[in-house]
Each structure stands twice: as structure tokens, then as C-alpha cells.
BAGUGU-482472 format. One record per atom (N, C-alpha, C, O, CB): residue in one letter; x negated, y negated, z; atom name. Coordinates in nm, 2 decimals. Each point is the difference from the previous one (the first is absolute). Glycine has a CB too. Example, Ala and Ser with C-alpha at 12.3 -4.5 7.8 and 13.67 -1.06 7.14 Angstrom:
<atom A,<-1.32,0.57,0.78>,N>
<atom A,<0.09,-0.12,0.00>,CA>
<atom A,<-0.09,-0.12,0.00>,C>
<atom A,<-0.10,0.00,0.07>,O>
<atom A,<0.29,0.12,0.05>,CB>
<atom S,<-0.15,-0.23,-0.19>,N>
<atom S,<-0.09,-0.11,0.00>,CA>
<atom S,<0.08,-0.11,0.08>,C>
<atom S,<-0.05,-0.11,0.01>,O>
<atom S,<-0.07,0.17,-0.23>,CB>
//
This chain:
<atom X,<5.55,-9.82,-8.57>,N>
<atom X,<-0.07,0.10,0.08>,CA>
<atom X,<-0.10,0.08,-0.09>,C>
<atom X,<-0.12,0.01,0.02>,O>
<atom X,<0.32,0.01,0.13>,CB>
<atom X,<-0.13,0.02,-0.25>,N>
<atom X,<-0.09,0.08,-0.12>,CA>
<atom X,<-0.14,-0.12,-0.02>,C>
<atom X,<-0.12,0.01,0.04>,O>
<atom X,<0.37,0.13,-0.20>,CB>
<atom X,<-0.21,-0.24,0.11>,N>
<atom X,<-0.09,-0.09,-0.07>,CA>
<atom X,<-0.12,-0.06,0.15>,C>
<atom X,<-0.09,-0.08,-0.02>,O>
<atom X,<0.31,-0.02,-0.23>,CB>
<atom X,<-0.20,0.15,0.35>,N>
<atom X,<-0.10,-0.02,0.09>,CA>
<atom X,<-0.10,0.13,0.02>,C>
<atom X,<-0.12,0.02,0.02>,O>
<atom X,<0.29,-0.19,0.09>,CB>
<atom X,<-0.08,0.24,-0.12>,N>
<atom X,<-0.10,0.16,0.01>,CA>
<atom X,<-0.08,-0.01,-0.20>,C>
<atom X,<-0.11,0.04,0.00>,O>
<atom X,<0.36,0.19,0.22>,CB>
<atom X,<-0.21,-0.27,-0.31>,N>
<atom X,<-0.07,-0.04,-0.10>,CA>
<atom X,<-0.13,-0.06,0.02>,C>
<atom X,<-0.10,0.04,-0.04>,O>
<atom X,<0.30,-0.05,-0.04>,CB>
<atom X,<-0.18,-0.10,0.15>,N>
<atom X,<-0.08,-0.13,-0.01>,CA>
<atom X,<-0.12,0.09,0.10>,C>
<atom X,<-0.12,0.02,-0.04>,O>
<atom X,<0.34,-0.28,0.03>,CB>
<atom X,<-0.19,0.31,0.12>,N>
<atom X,<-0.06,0.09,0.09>,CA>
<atom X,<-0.12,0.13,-0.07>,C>
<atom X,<-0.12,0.00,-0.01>,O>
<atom X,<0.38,-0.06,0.17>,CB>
<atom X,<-0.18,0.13,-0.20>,N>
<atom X,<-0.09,0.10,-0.10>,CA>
<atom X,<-0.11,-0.03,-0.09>,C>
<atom X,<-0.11,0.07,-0.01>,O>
<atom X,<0.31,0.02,0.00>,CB>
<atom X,<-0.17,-0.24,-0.06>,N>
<atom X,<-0.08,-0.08,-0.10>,CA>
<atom X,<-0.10,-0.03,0.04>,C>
<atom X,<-0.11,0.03,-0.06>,O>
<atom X,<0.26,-0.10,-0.02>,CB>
<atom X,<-0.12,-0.01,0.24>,N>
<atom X,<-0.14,-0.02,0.13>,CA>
<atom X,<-0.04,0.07,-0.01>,C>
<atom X,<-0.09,0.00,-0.08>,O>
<atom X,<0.14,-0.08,0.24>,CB>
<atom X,<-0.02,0.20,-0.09>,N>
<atom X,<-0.05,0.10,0.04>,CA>
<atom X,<-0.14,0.09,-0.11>,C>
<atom X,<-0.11,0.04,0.04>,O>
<atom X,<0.39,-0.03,0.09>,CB>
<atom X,<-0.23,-0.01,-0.29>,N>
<atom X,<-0.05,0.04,-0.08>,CA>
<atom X,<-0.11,-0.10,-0.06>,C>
<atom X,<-0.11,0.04,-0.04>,O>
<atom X,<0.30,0.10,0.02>,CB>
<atom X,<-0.14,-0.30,0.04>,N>
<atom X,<-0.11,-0.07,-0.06>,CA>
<atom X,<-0.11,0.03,0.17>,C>
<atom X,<-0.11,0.04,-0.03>,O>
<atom X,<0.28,-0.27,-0.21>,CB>
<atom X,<-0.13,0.22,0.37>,N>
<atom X,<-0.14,0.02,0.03>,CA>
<atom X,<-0.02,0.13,0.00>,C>
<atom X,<-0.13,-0.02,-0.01>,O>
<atom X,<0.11,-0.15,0.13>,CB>
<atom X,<0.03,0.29,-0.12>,N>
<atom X,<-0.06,0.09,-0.06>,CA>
<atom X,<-0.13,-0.03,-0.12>,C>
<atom X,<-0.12,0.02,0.03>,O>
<atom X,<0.35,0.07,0.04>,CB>
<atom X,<-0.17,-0.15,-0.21>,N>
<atom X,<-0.09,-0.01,-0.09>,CA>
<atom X,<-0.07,-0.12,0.01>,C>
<atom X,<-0.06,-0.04,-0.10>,O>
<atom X,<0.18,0.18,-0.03>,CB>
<atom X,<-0.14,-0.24,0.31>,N>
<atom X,<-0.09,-0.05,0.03>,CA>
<atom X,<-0.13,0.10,0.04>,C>
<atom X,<-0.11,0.01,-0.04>,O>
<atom X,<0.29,-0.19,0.09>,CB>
<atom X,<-0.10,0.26,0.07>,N>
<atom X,<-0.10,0.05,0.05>,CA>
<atom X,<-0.08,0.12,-0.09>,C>
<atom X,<-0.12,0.01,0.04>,O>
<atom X,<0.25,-0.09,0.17>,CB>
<atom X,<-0.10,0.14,-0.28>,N>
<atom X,<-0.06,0.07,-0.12>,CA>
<atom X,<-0.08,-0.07,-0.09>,C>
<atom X,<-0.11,0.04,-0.03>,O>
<atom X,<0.28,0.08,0.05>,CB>
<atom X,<-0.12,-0.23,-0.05>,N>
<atom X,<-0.14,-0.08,-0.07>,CA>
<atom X,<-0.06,-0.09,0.10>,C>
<atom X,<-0.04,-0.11,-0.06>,O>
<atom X,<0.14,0.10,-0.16>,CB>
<atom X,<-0.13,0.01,0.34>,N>
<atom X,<-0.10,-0.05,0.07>,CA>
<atom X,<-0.07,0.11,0.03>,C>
<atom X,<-0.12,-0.01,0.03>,O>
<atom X,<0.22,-0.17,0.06>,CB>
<atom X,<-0.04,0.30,-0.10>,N>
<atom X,<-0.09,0.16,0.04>,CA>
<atom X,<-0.11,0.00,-0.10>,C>
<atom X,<-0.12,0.02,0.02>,O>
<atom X,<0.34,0.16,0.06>,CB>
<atom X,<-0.12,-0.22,-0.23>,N>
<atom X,<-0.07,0.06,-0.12>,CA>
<atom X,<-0.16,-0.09,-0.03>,C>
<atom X,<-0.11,0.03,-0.05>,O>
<atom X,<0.39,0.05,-0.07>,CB>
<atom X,<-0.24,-0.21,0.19>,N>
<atom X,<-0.10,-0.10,-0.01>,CA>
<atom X,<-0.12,0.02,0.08>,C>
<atom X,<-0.11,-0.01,-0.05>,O>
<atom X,<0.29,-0.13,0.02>,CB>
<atom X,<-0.16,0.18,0.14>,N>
<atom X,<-0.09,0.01,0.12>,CA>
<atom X,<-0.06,0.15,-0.04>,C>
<atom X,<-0.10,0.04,0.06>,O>
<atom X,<0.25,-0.19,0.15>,CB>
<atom X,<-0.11,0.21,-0.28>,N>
<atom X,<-0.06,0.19,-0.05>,CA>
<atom X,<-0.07,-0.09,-0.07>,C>
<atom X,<-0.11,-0.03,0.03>,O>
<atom X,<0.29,0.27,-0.06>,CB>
<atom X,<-0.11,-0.30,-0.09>,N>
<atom X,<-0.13,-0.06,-0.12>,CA>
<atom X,<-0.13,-0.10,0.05>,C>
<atom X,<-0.10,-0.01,-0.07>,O>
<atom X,<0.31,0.00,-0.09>,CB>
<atom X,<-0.19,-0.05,0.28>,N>
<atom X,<-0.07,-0.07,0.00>,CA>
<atom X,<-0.13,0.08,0.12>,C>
<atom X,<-0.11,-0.04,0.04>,O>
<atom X,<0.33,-0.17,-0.12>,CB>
<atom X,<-0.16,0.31,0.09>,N>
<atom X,<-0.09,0.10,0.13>,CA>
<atom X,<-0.06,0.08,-0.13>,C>
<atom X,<-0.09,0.07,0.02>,O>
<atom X,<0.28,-0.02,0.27>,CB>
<atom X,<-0.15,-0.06,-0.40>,N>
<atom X,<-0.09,0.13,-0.10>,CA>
<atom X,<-0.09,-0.12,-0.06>,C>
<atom X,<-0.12,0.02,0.01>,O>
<atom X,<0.31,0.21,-0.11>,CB>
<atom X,<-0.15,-0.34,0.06>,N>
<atom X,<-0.14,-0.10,-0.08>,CA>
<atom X,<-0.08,-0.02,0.14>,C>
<atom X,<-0.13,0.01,0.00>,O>
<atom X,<0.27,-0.19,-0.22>,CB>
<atom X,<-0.08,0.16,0.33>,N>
<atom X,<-0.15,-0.01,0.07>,CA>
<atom X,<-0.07,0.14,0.01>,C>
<atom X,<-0.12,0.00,0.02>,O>
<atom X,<0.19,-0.19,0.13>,CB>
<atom X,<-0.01,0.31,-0.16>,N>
<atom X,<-0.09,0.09,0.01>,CA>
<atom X,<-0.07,-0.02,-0.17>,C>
<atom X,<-0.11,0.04,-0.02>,O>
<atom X,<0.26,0.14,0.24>,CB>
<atom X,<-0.08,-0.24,-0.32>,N>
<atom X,<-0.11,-0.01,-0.14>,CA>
<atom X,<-0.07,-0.05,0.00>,C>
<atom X,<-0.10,0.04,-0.05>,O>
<atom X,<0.18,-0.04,-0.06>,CB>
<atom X,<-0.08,-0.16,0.22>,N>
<atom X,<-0.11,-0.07,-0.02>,CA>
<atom X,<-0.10,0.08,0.08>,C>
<atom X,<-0.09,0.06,-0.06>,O>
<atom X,<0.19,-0.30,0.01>,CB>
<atom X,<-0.09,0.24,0.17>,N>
<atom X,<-0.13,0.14,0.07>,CA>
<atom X,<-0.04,0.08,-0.05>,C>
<atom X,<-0.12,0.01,0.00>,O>
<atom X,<0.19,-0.01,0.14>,CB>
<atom X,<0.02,0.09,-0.22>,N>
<atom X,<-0.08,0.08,-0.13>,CA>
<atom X,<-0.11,-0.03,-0.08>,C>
<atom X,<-0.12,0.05,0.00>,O>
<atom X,<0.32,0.00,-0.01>,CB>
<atom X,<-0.15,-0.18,-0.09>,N>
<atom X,<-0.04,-0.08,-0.05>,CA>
<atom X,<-0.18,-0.06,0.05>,C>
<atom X,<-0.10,0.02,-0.06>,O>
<atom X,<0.39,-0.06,0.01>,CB>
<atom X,<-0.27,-0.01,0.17>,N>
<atom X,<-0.09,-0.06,0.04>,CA>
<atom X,<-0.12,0.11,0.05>,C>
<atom X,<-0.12,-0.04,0.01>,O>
<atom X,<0.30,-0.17,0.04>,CB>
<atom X,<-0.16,0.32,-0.02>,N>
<atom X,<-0.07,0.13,0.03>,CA>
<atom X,<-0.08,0.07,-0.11>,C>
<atom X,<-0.06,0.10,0.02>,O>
<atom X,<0.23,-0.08,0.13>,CB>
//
């Protein structure tokens, strides 16, 4: 019982630090396009 609520939490945390680094990706990739527009201006 324990080692299922384990296995569960682990899920739970690895997608968390999916969805935080797809956030972090999509912020970075929304600021270089605002560089290259910069850039090109």
C-alpha cells in the first residue's frame, strides 16, 4: 500500500517538473522571438 502511494507522488512530481519545463520553454522561446523583432527593428 505504502509503495503505491510512493510510486504515485513520484508521478505526480515528475509531471509537475514536466509541466514547468514546458512553461519555462515556451517563456524562453516567447522572449527570443520578442529578440529577434527587436533585433530586426
Amino acid at each position: 500500500m505504502l509503495h503505491i502511494q510512493y510510486i504515485f507522488k513520484v508521478k505526480k512530481l515528475l509531471l509537475l517538473d514536466v509541466q514547468n519545463y514546458n512553461s519555462l520553454r515556451n517563456k524562453s522561446n516567447f522572449f527570443g522571438f520578442k529578440f529577434l523583432i527587436y533585433l530586426k527593428n
